[in-house]
Structure formats: C-alpha cells, structure tokens
Phi, psi and omega in degrees: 000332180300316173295301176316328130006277150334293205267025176252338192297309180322293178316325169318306188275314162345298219297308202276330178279002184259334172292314210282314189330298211280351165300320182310293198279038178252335188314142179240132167290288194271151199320296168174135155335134156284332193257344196253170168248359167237128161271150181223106208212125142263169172276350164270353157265055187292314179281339182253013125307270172003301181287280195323325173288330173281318188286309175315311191282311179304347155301306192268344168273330180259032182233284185274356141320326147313307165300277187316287171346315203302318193302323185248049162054025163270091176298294222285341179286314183295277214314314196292335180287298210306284179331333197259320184296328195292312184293003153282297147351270188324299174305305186318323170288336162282339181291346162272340155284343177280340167304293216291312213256319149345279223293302190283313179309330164286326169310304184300307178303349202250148194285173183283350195266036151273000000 
C-alpha cells in the first residue's frame, strides 16, 4: 500500500508540470484570432503575434473598404478589394499551418518531464 502511495505521489508533480507546460505554450499575446479556433503563440515570437494581428486588421480594411466600393457602385475597385482579400486570407491560413505543424513537429522532440 506504501507503494501505491509513493508512486501517486510521484505522479502529481509529472501531472502538474505537464499542465503548467501546456498552459505556457497556449499563452497569447492578442486576446484571440477570429479566423483561427485556438491560438498558437510563444512567448518568444511576440513580433510575429504582432505581424499576424496587424495583417488581420488589414483583412478586415479591405472587406470594408470592399463593402463601400459596392455601395457607391465602383464594382471593379469592390471585386478587385475582394480578390486581394481572399488571397491574403488564403496566406494567413497557410502561414498558420505551416506554424501549427512547425510547433508540433517540435514538440514530438522535446521529452514528457517537460
């Protein structure tokens, strides 16, 4: 019984520094993406949160800017806003995956007592 004891004991602290891990690396610089459903942020790339948020608002300036184009019947300036929004869109979504698959492909090296 002494054993089970010991090694629950062990375990508690394994639990908790495995905890603490995944909490660290869940930390977000900005509150949380509208386009992502988890953020994936360290604290040491702070400036490329940074880029990706700035790049987001500019996404969202040209969607309205687009909406206005439509309003005052400059289709070809609105569909040509559009197009450049999708293709920003379309990079942001490969630059997080390719982040996203970085992040884990690092992961798998690093041992479990971290």
């Amino acid at each position: 019984m002494a054993r089970g004891v010991d090694a629950e004991q062990q375990q508690h602290p394994m639990a908790d520094q495995l905890k603490e891990y995944q909490a660290r690396s869940r930390h977000a610089w900005a509150a949380a993406s509208f386009f992502s459903s988890t953020s994936t942020s360290t604290t040491g790339s702070s400036w490329v949160e940074v880029f990706l948020v700035v790049r987001e608002l500019a996404l969202y300036a040209l969607l309205l800017f687009a909406c206005i184009a439509f309003y005052f019947k400059f289709v070809g300036i609105a569909l040509s806003l559009t197009c450049i929004s999708a293709l920003l869109y379309l990079c942001m979504r490969l630059t997080k995956e390719e982040r996203k698959h970085k992040k884990s492909k690092q992961r798998m090296l690093l041992p479990l007592s971290m």
